[in-house]
PDB file of the backbone (N, CA, C, O) and the ligand in Angstrom, with CONECT records:
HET     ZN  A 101       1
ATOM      1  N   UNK A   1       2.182 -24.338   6.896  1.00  0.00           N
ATOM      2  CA  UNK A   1       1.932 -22.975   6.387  1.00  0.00           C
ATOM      3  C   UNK A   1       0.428 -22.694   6.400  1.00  0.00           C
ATOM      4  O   UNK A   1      -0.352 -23.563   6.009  1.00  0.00           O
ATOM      5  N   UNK A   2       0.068 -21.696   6.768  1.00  0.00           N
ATOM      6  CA  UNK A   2      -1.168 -21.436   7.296  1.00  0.00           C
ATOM      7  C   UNK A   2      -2.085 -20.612   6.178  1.00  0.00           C
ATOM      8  O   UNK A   2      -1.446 -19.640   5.775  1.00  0.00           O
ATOM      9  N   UNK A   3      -3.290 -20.708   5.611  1.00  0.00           N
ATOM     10  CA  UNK A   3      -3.802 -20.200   4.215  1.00  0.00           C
ATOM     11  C   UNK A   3      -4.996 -19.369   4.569  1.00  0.00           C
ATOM     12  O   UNK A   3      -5.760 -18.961   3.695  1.00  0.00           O
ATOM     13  N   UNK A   4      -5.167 -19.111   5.863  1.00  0.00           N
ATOM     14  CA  UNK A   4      -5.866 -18.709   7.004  1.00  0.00           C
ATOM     15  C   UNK A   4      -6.259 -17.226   5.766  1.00  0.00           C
ATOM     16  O   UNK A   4      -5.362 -16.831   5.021  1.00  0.00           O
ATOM     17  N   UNK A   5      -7.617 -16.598   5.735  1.00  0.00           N
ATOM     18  CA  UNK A   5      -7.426 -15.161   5.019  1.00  0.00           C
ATOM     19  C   UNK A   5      -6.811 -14.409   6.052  1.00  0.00           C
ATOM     20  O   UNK A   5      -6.586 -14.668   7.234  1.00  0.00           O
ATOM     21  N   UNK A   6      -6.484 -12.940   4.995  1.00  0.00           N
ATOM     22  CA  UNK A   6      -5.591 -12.123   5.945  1.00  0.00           C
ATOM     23  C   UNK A   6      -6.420 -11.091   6.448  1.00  0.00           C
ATOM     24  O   UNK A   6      -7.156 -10.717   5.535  1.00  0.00           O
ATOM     25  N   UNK A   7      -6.699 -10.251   7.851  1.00  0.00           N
ATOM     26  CA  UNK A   7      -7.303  -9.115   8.149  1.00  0.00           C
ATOM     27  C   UNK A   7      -6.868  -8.274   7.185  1.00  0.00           C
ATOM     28  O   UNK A   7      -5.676  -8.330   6.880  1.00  0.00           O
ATOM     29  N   UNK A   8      -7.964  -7.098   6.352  1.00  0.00           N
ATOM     30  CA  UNK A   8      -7.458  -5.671   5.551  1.00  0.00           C
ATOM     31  C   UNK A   8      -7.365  -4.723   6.804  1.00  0.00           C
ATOM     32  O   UNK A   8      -8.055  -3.860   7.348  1.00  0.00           O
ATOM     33  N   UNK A   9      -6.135  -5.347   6.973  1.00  0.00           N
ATOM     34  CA  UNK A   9      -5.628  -3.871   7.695  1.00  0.00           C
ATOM     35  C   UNK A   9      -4.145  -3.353   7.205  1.00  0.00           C
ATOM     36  O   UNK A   9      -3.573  -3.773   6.199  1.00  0.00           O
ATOM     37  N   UNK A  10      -3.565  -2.226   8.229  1.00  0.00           N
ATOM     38  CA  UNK A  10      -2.366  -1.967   7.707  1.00  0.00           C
ATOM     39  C   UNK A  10      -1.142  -2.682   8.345  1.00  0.00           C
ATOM     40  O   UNK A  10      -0.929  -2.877   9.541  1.00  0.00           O
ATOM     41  N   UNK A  11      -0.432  -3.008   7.334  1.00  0.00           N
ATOM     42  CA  UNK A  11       0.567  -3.953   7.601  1.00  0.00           C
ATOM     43  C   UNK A  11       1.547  -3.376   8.380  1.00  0.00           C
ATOM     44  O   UNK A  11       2.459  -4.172   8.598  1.00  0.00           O
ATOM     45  N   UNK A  12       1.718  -2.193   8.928  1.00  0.00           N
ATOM     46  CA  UNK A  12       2.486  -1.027   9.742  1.00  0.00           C
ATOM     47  C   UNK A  12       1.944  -1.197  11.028  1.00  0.00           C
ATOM     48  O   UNK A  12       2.500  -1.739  11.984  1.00  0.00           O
ATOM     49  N   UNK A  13       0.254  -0.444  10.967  1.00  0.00           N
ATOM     50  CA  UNK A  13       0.086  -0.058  12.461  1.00  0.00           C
ATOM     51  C   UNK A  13      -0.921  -0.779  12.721  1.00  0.00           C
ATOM     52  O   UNK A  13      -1.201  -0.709  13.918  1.00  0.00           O
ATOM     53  N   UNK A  14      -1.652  -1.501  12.088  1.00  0.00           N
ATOM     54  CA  UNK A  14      -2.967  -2.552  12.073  1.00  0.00           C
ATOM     55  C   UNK A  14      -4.309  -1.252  11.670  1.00  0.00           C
ATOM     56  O   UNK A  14      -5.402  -1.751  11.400  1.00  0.00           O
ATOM     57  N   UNK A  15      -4.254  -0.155  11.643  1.00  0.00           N
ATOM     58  CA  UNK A  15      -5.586   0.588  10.638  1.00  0.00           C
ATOM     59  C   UNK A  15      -6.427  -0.364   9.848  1.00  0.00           C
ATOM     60  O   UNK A  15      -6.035  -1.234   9.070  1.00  0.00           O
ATOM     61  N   UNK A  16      -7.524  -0.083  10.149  1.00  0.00           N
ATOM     62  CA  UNK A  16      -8.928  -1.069   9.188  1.00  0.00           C
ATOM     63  C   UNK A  16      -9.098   0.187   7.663  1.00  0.00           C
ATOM     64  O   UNK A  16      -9.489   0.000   6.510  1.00  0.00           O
ATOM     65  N   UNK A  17      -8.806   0.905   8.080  1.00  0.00           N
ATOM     66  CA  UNK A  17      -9.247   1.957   6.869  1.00  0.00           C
ATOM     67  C   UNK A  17      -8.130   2.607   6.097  1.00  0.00           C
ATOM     68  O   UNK A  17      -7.009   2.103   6.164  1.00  0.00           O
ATOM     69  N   UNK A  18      -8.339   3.681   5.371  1.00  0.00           N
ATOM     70  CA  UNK A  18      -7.339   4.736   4.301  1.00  0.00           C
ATOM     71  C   UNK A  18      -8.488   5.098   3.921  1.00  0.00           C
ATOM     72  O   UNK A  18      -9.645   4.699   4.050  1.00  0.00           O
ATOM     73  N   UNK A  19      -7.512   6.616   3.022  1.00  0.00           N
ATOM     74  CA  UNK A  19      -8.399   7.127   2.256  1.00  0.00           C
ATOM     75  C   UNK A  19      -8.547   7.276   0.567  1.00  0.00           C
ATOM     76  O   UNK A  19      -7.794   6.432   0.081  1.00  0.00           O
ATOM     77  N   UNK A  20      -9.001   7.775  -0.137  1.00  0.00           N
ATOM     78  CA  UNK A  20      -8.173   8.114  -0.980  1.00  0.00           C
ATOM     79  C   UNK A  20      -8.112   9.266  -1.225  1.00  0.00           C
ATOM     80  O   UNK A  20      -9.068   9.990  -0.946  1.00  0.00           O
ATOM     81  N   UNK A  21      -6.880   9.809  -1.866  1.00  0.00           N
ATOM     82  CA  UNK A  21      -6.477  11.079  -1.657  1.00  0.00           C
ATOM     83  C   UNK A  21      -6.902  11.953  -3.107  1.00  0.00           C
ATOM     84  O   UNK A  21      -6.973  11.410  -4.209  1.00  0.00           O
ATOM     85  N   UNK A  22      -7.141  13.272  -2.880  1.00  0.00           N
ATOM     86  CA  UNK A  22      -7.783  14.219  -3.960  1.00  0.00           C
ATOM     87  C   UNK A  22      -6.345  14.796  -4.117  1.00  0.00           C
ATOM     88  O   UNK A  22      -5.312  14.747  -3.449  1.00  0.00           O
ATOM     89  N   UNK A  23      -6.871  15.570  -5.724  1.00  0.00           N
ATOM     90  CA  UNK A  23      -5.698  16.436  -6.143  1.00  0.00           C
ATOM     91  C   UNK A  23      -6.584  17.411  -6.880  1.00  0.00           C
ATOM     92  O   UNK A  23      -7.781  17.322  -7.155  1.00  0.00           O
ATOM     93  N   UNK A  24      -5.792  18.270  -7.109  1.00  0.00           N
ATOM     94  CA  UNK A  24      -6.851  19.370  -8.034  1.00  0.00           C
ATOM     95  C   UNK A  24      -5.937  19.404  -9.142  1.00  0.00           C
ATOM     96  O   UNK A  24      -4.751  19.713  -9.022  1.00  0.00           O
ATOM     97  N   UNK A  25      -6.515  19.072 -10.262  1.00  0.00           N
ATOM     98  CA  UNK A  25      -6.308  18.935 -11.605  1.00  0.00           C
ATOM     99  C   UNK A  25      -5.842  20.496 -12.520  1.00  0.00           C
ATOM    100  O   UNK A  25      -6.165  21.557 -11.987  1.00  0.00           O
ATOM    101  N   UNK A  26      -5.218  20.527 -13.649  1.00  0.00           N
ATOM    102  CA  UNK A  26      -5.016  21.568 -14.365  1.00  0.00           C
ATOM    103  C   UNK A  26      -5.962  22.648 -14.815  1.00  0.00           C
ATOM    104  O   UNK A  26      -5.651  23.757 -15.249  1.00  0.00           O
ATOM    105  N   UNK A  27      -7.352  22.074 -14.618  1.00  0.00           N
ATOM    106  CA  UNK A  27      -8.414  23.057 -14.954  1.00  0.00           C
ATOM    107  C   UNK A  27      -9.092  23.520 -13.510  1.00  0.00           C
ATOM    108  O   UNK A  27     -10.060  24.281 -13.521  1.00  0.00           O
ATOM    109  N   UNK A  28      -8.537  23.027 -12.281  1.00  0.00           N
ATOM    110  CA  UNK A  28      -9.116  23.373 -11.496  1.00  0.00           C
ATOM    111  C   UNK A  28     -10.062  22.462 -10.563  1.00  0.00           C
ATOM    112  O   UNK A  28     -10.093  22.645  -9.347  1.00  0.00           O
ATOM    113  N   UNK A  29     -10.823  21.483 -11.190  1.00  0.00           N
ATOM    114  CA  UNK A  29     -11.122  20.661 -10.372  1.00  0.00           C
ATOM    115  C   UNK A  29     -10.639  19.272  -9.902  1.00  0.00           C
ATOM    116  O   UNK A  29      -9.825  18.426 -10.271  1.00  0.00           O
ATOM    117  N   UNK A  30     -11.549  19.452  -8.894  1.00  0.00           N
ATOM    118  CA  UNK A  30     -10.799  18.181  -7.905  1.00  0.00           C
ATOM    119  C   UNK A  30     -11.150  16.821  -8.539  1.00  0.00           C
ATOM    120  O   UNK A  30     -12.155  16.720  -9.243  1.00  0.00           O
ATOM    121  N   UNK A  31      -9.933  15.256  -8.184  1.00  0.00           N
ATOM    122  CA  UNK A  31     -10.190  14.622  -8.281  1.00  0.00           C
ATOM    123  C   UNK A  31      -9.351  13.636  -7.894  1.00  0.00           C
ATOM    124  O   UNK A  31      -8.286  14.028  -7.419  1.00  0.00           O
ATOM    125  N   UNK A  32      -9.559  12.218  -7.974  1.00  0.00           N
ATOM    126  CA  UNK A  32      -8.609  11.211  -7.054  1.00  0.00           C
ATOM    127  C   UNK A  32      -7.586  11.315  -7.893  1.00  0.00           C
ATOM    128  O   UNK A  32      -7.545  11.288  -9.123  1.00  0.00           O
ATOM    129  N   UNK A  33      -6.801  11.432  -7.120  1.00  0.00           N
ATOM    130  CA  UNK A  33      -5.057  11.492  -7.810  1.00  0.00           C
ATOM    131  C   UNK A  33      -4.199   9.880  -7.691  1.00  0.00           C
ATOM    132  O   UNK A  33      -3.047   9.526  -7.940  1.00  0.00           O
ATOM    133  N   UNK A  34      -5.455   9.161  -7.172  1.00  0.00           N
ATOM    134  CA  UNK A  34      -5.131   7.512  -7.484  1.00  0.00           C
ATOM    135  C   UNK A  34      -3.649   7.072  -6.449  1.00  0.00           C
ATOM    136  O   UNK A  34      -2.635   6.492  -6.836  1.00  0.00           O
ATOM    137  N   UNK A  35      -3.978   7.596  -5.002  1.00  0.00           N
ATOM    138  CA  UNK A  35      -3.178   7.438  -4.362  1.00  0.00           C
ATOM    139  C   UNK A  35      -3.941   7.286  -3.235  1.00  0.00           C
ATOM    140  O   UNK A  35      -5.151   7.483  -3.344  1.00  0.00           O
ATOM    141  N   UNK A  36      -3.270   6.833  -1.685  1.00  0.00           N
ATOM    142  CA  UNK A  36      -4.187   6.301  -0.866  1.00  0.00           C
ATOM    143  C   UNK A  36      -3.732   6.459   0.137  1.00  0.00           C
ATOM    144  O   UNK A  36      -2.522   6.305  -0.031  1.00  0.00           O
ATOM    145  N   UNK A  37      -4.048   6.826   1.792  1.00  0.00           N
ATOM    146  CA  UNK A  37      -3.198   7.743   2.583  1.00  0.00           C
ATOM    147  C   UNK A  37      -3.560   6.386   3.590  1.00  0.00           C
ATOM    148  O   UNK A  37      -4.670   5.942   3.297  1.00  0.00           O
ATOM    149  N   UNK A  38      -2.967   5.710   4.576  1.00  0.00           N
ATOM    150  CA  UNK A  38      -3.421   5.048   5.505  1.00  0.00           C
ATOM    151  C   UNK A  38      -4.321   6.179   6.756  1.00  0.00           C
ATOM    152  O   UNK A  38      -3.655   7.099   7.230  1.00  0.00           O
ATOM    153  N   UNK A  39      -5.099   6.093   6.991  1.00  0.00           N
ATOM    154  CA  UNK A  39      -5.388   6.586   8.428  1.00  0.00           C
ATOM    155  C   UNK A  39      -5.206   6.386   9.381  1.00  0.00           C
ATOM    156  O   UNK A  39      -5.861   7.124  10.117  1.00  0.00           O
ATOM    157  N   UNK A  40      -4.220   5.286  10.197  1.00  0.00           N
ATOM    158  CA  UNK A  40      -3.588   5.258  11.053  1.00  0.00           C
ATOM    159  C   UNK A  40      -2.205   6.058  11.006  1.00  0.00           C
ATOM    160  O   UNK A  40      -1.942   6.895  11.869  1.00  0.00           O
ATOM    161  N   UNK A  41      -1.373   5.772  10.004  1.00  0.00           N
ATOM    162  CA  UNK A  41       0.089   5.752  10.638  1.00  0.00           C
ATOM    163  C   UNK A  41       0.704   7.195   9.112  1.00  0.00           C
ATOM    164  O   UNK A  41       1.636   7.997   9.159  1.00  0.00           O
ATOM    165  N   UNK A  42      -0.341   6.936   7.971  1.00  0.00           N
ATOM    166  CA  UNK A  42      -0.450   8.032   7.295  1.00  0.00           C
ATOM    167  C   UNK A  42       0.014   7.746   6.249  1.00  0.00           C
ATOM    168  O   UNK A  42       0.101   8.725   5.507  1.00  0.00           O
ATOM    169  N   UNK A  43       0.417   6.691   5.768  1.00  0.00           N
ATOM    170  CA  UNK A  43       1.977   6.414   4.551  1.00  0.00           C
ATOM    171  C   UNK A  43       0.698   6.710   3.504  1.00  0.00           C
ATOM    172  O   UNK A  43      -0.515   6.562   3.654  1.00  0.00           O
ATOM    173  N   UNK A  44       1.305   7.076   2.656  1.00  0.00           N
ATOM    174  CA  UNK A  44       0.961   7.261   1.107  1.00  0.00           C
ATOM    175  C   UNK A  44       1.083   5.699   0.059  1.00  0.00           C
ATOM    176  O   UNK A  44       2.100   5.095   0.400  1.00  0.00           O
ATOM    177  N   UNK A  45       0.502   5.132  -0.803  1.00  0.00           N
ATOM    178  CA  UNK A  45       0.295   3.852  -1.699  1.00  0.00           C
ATOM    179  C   UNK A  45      -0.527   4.009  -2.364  1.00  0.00           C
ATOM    180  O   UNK A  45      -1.639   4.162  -1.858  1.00  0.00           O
ATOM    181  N   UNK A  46      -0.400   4.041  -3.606  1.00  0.00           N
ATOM    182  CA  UNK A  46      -0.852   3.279  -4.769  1.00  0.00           C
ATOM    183  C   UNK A  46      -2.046   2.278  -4.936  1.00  0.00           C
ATOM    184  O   UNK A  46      -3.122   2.397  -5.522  1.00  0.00           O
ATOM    185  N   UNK A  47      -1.445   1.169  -4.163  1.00  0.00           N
ATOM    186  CA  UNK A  47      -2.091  -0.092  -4.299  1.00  0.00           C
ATOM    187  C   UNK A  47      -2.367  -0.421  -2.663  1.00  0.00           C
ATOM    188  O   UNK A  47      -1.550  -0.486  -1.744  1.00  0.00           O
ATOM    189  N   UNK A  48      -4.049  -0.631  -2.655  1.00  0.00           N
ATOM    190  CA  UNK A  48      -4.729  -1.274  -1.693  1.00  0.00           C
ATOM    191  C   UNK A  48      -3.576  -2.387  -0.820  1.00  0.00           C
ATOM    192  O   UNK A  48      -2.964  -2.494   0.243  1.00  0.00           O
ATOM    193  N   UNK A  49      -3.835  -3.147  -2.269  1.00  0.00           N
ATOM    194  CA  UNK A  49      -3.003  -4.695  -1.751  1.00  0.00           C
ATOM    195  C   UNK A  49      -1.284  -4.329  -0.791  1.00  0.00           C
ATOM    196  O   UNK A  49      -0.814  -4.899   0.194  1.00  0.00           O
ATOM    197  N   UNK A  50      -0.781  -3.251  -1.555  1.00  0.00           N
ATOM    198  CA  UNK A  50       0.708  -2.764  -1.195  1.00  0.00           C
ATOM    199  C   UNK A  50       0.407  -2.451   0.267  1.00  0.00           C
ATOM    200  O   UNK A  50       1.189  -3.012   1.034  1.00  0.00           O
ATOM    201  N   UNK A  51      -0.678  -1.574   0.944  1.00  0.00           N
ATOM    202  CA  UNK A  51      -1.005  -1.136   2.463  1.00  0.00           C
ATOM    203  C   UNK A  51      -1.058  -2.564   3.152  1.00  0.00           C
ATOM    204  O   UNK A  51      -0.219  -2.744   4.035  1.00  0.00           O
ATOM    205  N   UNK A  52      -1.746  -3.383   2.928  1.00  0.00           N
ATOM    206  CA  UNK A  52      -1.907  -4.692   3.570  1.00  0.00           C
ATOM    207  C   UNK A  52      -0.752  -5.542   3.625  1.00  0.00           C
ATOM    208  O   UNK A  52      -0.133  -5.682   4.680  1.00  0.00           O
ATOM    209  N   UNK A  53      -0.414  -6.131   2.541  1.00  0.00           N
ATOM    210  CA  UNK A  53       0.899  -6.516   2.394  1.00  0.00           C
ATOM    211  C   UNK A  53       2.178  -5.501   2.433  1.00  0.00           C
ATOM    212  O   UNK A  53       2.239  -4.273   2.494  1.00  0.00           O
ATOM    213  N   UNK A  54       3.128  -6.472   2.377  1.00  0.00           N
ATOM    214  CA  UNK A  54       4.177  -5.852   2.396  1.00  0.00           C
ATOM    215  C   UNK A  54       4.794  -5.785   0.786  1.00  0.00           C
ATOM    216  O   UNK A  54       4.874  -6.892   0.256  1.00  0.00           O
ATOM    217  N   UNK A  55       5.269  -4.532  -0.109  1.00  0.00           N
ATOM    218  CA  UNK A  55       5.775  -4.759  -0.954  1.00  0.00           C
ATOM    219  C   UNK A  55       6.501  -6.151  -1.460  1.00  0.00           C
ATOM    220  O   UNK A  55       6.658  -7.188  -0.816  1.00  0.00           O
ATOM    221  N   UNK A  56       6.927  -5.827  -2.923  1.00  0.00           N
ATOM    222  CA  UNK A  56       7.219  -6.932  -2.690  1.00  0.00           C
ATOM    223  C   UNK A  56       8.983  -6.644  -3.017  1.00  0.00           C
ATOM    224  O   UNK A  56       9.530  -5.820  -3.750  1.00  0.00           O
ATOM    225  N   UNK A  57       9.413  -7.469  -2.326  1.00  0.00           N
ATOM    226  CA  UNK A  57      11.057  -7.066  -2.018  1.00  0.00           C
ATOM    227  C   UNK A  57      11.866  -8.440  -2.220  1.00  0.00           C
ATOM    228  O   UNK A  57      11.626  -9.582  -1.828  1.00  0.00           O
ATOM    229  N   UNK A  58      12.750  -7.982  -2.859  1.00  0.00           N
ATOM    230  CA  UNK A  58      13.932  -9.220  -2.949  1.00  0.00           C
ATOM    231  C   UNK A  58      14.452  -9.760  -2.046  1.00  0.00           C
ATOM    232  O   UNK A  58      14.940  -8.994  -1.215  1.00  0.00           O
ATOM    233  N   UNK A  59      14.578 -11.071  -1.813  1.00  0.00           N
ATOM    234  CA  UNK A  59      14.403 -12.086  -0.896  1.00  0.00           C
ATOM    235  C   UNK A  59      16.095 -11.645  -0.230  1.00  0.00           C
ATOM    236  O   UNK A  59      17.062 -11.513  -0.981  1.00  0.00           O
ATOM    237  N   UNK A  60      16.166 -11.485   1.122  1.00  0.00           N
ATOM    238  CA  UNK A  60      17.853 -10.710   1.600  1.00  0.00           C
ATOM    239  C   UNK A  60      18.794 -11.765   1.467  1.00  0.00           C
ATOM    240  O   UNK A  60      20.008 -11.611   1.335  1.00  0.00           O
ATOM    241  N   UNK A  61      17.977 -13.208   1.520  1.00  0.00           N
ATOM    242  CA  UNK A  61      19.188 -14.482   0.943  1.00  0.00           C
ATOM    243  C   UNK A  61      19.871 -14.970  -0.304  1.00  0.00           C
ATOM    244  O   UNK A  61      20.849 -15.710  -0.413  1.00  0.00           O
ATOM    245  N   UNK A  62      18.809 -14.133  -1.622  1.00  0.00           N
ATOM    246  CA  UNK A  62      19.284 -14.705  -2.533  1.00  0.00           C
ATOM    247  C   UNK A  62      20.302 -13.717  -3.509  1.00  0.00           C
ATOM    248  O   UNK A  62      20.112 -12.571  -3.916  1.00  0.00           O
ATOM    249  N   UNK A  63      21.529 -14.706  -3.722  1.00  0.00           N
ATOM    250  CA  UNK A  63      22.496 -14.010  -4.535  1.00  0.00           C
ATOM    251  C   UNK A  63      22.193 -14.200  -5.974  1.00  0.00           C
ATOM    252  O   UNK A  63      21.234 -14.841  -6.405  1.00  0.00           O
ATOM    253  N   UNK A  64      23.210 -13.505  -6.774  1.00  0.00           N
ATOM    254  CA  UNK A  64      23.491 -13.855  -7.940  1.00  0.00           C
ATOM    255  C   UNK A  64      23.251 -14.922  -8.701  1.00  0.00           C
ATOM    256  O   UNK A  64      23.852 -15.840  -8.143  1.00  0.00           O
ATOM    257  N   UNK A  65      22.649 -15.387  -9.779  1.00  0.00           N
ATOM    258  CA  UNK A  65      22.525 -16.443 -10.050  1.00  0.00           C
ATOM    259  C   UNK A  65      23.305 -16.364 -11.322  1.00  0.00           C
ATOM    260  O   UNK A  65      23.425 -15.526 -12.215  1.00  0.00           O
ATOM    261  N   UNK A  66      23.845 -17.686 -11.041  1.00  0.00           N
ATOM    262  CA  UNK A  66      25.016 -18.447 -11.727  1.00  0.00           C
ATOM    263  C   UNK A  66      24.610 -18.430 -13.422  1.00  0.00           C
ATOM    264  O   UNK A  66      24.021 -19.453 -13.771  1.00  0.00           O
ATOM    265  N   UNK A  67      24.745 -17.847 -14.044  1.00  0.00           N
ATOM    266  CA  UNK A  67      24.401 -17.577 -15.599  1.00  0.00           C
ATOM    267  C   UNK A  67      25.404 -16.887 -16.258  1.00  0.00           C
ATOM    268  O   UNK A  67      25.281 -16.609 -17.451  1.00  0.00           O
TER     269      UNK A  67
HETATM  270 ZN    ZN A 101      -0.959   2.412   8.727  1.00  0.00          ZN2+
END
């Protein structure tokens, strides 16, 4: 298993960058609405780490556990 660091890119289309995205607030001005647009392929995230990686998702092998 390889511990190699990972390129920050996008885990979709390989993009080095994003942005972050503005919103305009209830009084009118603008400000980061704490969301993050890829600039390659465009997806919308939250979390830096979430664009690079892949969410994190339940493993498709594991069942029910016996309890
Ligand atoms: Zn992308």
């Amino acid at each position: 298993m390889s511990s190699t660091h990972r390129p920050y890119r996008c885990r979709l289309c390989g993009a080095a960058s994003y942005q972050r995205l503005l919103h305009r607030g209830p009084d009118g001005a603008m400000g980061y609405s704490g969301t993050y647009r890829c600039s390659g392929c465009a997806i919308d995230f939250a979390d830096p780490i979430e664009w690079r990686d892949a969410p994190a998702e339940p493993e498709p092998g594991l069942t029910a556990l016996s309890h």
